[in-house]
N, C-alpha and C positions, 0 to 999 in steps of 0.2 A: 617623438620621432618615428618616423617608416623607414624600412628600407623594399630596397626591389632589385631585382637581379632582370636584365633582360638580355637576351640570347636570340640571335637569328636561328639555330637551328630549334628552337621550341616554340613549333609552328602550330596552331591551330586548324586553321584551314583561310585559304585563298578569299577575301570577303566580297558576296557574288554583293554589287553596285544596287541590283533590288532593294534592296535591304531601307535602304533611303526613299521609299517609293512614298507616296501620298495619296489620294481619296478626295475625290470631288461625287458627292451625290446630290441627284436634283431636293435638297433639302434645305430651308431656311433661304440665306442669301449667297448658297454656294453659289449657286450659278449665275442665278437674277439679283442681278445685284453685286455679284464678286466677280466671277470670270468676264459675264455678259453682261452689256451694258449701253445697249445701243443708244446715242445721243449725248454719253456722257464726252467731256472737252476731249480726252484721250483713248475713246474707242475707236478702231481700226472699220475698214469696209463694211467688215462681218458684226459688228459689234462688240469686238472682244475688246476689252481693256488691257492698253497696251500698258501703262503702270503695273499692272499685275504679272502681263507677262514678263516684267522684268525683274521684277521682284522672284518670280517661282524660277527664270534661268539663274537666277542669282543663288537657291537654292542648290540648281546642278538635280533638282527629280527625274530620276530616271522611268519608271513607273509611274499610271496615274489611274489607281481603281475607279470603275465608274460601269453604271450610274446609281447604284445600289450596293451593300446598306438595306436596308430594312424597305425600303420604294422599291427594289428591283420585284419582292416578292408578289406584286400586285401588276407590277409592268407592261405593258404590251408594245414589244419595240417598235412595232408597228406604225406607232403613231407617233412615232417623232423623225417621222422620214418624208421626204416627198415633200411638195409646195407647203408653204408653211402655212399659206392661206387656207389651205384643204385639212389642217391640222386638228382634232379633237382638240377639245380641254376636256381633264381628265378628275375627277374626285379622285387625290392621290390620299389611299388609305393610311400609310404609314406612318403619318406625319400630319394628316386630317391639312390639309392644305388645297391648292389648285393649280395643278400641270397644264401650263399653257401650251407643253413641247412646242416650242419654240426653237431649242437648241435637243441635237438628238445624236444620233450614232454617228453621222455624217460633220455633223458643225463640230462635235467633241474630238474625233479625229482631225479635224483643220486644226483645232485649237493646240492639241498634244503637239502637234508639230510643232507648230510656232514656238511652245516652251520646250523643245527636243528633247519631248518624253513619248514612252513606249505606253501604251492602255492595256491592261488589266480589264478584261470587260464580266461583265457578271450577267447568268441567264437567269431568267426566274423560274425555279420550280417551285414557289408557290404554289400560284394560280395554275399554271403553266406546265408545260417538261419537254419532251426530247422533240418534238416537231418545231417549237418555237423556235428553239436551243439551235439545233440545225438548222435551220432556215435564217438564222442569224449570223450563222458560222459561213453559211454557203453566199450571204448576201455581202458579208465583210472582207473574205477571205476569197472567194473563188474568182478567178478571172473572164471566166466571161460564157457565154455560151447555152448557160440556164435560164429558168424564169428571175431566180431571186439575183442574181448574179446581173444580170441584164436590166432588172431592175432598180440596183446601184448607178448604172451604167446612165439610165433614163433619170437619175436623178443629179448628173452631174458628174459621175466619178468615173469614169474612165478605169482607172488603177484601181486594185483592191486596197484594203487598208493594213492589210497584213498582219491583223491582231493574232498574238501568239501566245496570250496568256490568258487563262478562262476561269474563274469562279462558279463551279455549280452550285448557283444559288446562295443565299445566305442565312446563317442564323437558323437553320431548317429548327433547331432543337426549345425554342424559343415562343413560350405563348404569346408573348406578343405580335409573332409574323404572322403574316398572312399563310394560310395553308402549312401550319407547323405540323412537323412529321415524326415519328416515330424514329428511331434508329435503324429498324430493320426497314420501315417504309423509304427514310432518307438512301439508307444504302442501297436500295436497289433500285432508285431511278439516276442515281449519281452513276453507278455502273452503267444503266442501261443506255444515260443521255451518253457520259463518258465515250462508249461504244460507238453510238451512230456520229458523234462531233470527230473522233477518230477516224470514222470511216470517211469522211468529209476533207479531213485535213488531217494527215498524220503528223503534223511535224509541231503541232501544238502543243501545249503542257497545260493540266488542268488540277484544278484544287477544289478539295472537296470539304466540305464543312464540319468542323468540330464543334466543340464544345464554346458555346457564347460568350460564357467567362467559366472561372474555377468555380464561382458558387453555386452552377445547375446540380440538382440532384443528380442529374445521369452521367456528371464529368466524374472517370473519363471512360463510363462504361461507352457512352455514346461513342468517343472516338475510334472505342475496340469493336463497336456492331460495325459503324459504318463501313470501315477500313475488311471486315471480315467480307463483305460483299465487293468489294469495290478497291482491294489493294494492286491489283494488276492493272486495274484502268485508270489510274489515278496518277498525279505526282507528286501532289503538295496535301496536309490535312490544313486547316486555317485556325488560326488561334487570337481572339479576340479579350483586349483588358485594359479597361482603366483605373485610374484610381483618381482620389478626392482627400480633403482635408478638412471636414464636416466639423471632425473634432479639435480644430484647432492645434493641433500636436507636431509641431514642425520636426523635432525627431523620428518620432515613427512615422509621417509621412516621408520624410528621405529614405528613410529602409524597404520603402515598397518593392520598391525592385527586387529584392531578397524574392519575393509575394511573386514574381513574376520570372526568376530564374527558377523557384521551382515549379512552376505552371511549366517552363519551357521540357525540365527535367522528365516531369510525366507524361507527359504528350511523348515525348522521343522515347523512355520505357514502351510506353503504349502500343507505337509503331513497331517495337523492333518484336513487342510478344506475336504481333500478328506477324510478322515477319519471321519468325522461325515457328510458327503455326502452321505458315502457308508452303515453308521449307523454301519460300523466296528469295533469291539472289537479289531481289531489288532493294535499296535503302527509301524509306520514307523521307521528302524532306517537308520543312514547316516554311509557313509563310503567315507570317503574323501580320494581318494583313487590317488590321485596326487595333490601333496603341494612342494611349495619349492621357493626357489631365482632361477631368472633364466634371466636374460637380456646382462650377461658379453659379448658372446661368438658370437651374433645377429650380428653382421658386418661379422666376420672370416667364417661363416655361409655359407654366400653369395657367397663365395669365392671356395668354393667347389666343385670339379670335380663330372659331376653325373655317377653313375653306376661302381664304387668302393668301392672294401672291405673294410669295418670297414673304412670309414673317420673317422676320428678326428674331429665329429658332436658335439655341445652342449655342450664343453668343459669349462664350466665357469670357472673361477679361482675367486676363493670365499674369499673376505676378510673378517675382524673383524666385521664390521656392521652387515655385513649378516649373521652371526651366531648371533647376537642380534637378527635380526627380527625374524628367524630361532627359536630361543629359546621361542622369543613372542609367534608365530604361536603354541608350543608343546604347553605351558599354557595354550593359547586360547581350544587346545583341550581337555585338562582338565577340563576347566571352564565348556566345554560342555559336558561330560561324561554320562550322562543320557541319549544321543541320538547320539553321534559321537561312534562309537561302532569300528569300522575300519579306518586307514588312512594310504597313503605311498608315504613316502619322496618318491620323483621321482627325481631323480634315485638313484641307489645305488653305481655304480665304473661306472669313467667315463665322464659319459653324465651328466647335472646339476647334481654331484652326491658329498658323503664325500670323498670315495675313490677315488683316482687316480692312476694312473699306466704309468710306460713308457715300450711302446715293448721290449719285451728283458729285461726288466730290475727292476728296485726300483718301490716302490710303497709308498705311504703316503695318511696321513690324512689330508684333507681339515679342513677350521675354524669351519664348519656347524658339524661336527663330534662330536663334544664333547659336545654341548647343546646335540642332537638328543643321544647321549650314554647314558649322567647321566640322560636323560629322561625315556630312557628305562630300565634303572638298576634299578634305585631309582624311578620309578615312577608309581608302581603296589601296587594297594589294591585300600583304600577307595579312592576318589576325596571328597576331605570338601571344604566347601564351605569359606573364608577366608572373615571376615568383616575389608575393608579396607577404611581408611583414606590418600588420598594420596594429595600431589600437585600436581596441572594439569597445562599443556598450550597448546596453541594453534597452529598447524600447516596450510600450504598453504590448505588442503582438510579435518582436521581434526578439530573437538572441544572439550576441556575437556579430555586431554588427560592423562590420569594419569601418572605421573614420575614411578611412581612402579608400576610394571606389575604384579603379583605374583597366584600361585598355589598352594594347599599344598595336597600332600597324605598322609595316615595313612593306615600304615600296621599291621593288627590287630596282623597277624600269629606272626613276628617278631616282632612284639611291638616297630617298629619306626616311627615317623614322618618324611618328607622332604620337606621342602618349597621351591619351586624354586622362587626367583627374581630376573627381570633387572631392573636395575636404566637405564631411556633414557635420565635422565639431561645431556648435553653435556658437562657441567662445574664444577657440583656440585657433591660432594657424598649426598647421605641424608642417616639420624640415621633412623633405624625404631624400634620400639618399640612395640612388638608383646606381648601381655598376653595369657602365654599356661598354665594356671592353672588348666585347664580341664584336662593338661597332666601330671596327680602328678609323682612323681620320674625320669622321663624323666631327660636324663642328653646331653649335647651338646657333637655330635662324630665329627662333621667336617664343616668346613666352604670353601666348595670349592669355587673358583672365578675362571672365564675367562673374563681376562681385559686385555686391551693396549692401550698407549696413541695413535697412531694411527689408526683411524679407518678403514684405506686403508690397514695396514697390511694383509698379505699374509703369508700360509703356500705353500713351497716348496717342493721337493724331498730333497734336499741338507739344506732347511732351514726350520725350525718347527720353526718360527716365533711367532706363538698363541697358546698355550696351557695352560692349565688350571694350578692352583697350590692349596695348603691346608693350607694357611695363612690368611684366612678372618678373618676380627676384630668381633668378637662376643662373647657376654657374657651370659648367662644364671642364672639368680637367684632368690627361691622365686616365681617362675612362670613366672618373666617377662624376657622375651628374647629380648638384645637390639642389633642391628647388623650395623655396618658403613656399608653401602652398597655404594661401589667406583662409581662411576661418569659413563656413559656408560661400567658398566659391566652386564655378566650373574652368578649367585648365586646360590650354592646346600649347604642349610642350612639339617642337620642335628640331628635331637637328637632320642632317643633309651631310654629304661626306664632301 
């Protein structure tokens, strides 16, 4: 048994709607082949695939990183603007593939719309830095009157695109980018681009690149050089991590999150030393801005032809666990809400992504899909803080692991609560026993579960395997809400006043 206490006034913080964001880079069949698809039965005018865009409004993605990733560091925006016919094809270094740009700054803003999301746009300072950066900024953002600005204008666009969210660059700290940088090198063209894109456009907010994952030698010296150059011109540090199940070990693969609430933990020390370093009144926030399962696909990988349109790159095929960890990781960013302000599932159709797509044809939803939805529907307003009692065990890299994972937001506007929990006992259900008296008249609307006795299960095109249903055992009375929470499932408890 668990018990939980939840309380309106043990508030975490307001959960900024980002958080739920996604990542489309010209990589594998993100785009050629998942968004874009001209000629296929359900592409629109432009070529988008209208099945997709219904599927990602079905999501509710607020944010949509793009076009880079590990491609932006080699990029030349350049060429994916203006007549398509006048267009390069590109050697895209990242990914040893071939950039048709086809689809570019212009067509990916049509696209955002259509799925009513906000872009996230990333400059390259790879190759590149503050001329490019700015002349990207002044060509998206400025309305009219300039060369680059007017050159929007002569391609069609009238209106600016109002992009208000920036990535300096990616990955900078990473052998494998293109033009990988030092700490002290990264921090001082992040400052100096930072600088002239401000001066361009002050009302934007920019994120500057950390640490790739936890296991770089320089994490998280890297986050403290860059931030020491670059914390006044900056808003966001980025925080990139996945995880895998190599070894087989479905218990310490569900504790990963543990693995990533303290990655969240260091990063936020990291900011606040530079931050009474610089005797700054500003807070640092984080934007975890690539998260997800990602190990399936690492062999078939290998195997790929280079300098070819749209491979079939990063093509994980995503079972039942991995929407466990999947749903862990959404909580963990809940837990964190005071300082995770931005994050995005990487990717979105595709590449480690929930969508998938066949050329020419059907599309479906991966297992990782329906945590990452009822997260984003049901998972806006307050973040409380949940006082929880749980039984713990111990994994191969873990200790103290709690069986109940849980989250809960309180939606003032609509006057509902929604607790997310996973049960990670392998064997067990456990009862949990929640006292919501704080939440007088609150009545129980639903008790959604995503559960399978298989944890290898798999969603198909032809087979939906995993999906969620609205028969969870729970009972609400009196204040105390008692819930059978099934043996490795994910949980969207319910109640409204």
């Amino acid at each position: 048994m668990a018990r939980m206490v939840l309380d309106k006034d043990y508030q975490i913080a307001k959960v900024d709607e980002r958080i739920y964001g996604s990542f489309i880079e010209h990589l594998g069949r993100a785009v050629y082949g998942g968004i874009y698809e001209p000629g296929h039965p359900q592409s629109d005018e432009q070529g988008f695939r209208l099945d997709i865009i219904e599927l990602v409004k079905e999501l509710q993605v607020p944010i949509v990183r793009y076009p880079g990733g590990n491609m932006v560091s080699a990029y030349n925006w350049e060429d994916g603007v203006g007549p398509k016919e006048e267009r390069p094809r590109r050697l895209e270094l990242a990914w040893r593939a071939m950039e048709t740009n086809e689809v570019g700054t212009n067509e990916f803003a049509d696209w955002a719309k259509k799925v009513d999301s906000d872009i996230m746009m990333a400059v390259n300072l790879g190759t590149r830095g503050i001329d490019a950066a700015r002349n990207l900024l002044e060509y998206t953002n400025h309305p009219g009157g300039t060369y680059w600005s007017e050159l929007r204008k002569s391609h069609g666009y009238e209106n600016p695109h109002n992009v208000k969210t920036w990535c300096l660059g990616n990955e900078m700290d990473g052998p494998w980018q293109v033009g990988q940088k030092t700490a002290h090198e990264y921090g001082r063209i992040a400052k100096e681009t930072a600088k002239a894109m401000k001066l361009v456009d002050p009302s934007i907010e920019l994120v500057a690149c950390g640490s790739s994952n936890t296991g770089m030698p320089t994490f998280p010296e890297y986050e403290a050089t860059t931030l020491d150059h670059a914390y006044e011109q900056v808003d966001y540090i980025s925080l990139h991590q996945y995880y895998g199940n190599k070894e087989n070990d479905p218990a310490n693969y569900l504790a990963k999150n543990m693995d990533m609430d303290h990655f969240i933990d260091t990063v936020t020390s990291t900011c606040d030393y530079i931050k009474a370093k610089h005797r700054s009144k500003k807070t640092m926030y984080l934007s975890f801005d690539e998260w997800n399962v990602w190990f399936h696909s690492n062999e078939s990988d290998k195997k790929i032809e280079p300098w070819t349109v749209a491979p079939p790159q990063l093509e994980d095929q995503y079972n039942f666990e991995d929407a466990l960890l999947v749903g862990s990781m959404l909580i963990t960013f809940l837990q964190h809400a005071d300082r995770v302000k931005m994050a995005c599932l990487a990717q979105l159709v595709n590449v480690i992504a929930p969508i998938m797509t066949e050329n020419n044809g059907r599309s479906w939803k991966q297992t990782i899909f329906y945590p990452y939805m009822h997260a984003s529907i049901y998972g806006r307003g307050i973040s409380l803080k949940p006082i929880v009692s749980s039984p713990k065990y111990d994994s191969k890299d873990f200790t103290d692991v709690p069986y109940i994972d849980c989250s809960v937001v309180y939606n003032e506007e609509t006057e509902e609560v929604t607790i997310f929990i996973i049960n990670k006992n392998l064997t067990d259900n456990i009862t949990v026993n929640a006292d919501v008296r704080s939440f007088e008249e609150y009545r129980l609307v639903e008790h959604i579960v995503l559960e399978h006795d298989n944890l290898k299960a798999v969603n198909t095109a032809s087979n939906q395997a995993v999906v969620p249903h609205k028969n969870g055992d729970s009972q609400l009375k009196s204040g105390c809400l008692e819930a059978n929470i099934a043996k490795t499932s994910w949980n969207v408890i319910r109640l409204k006043k």
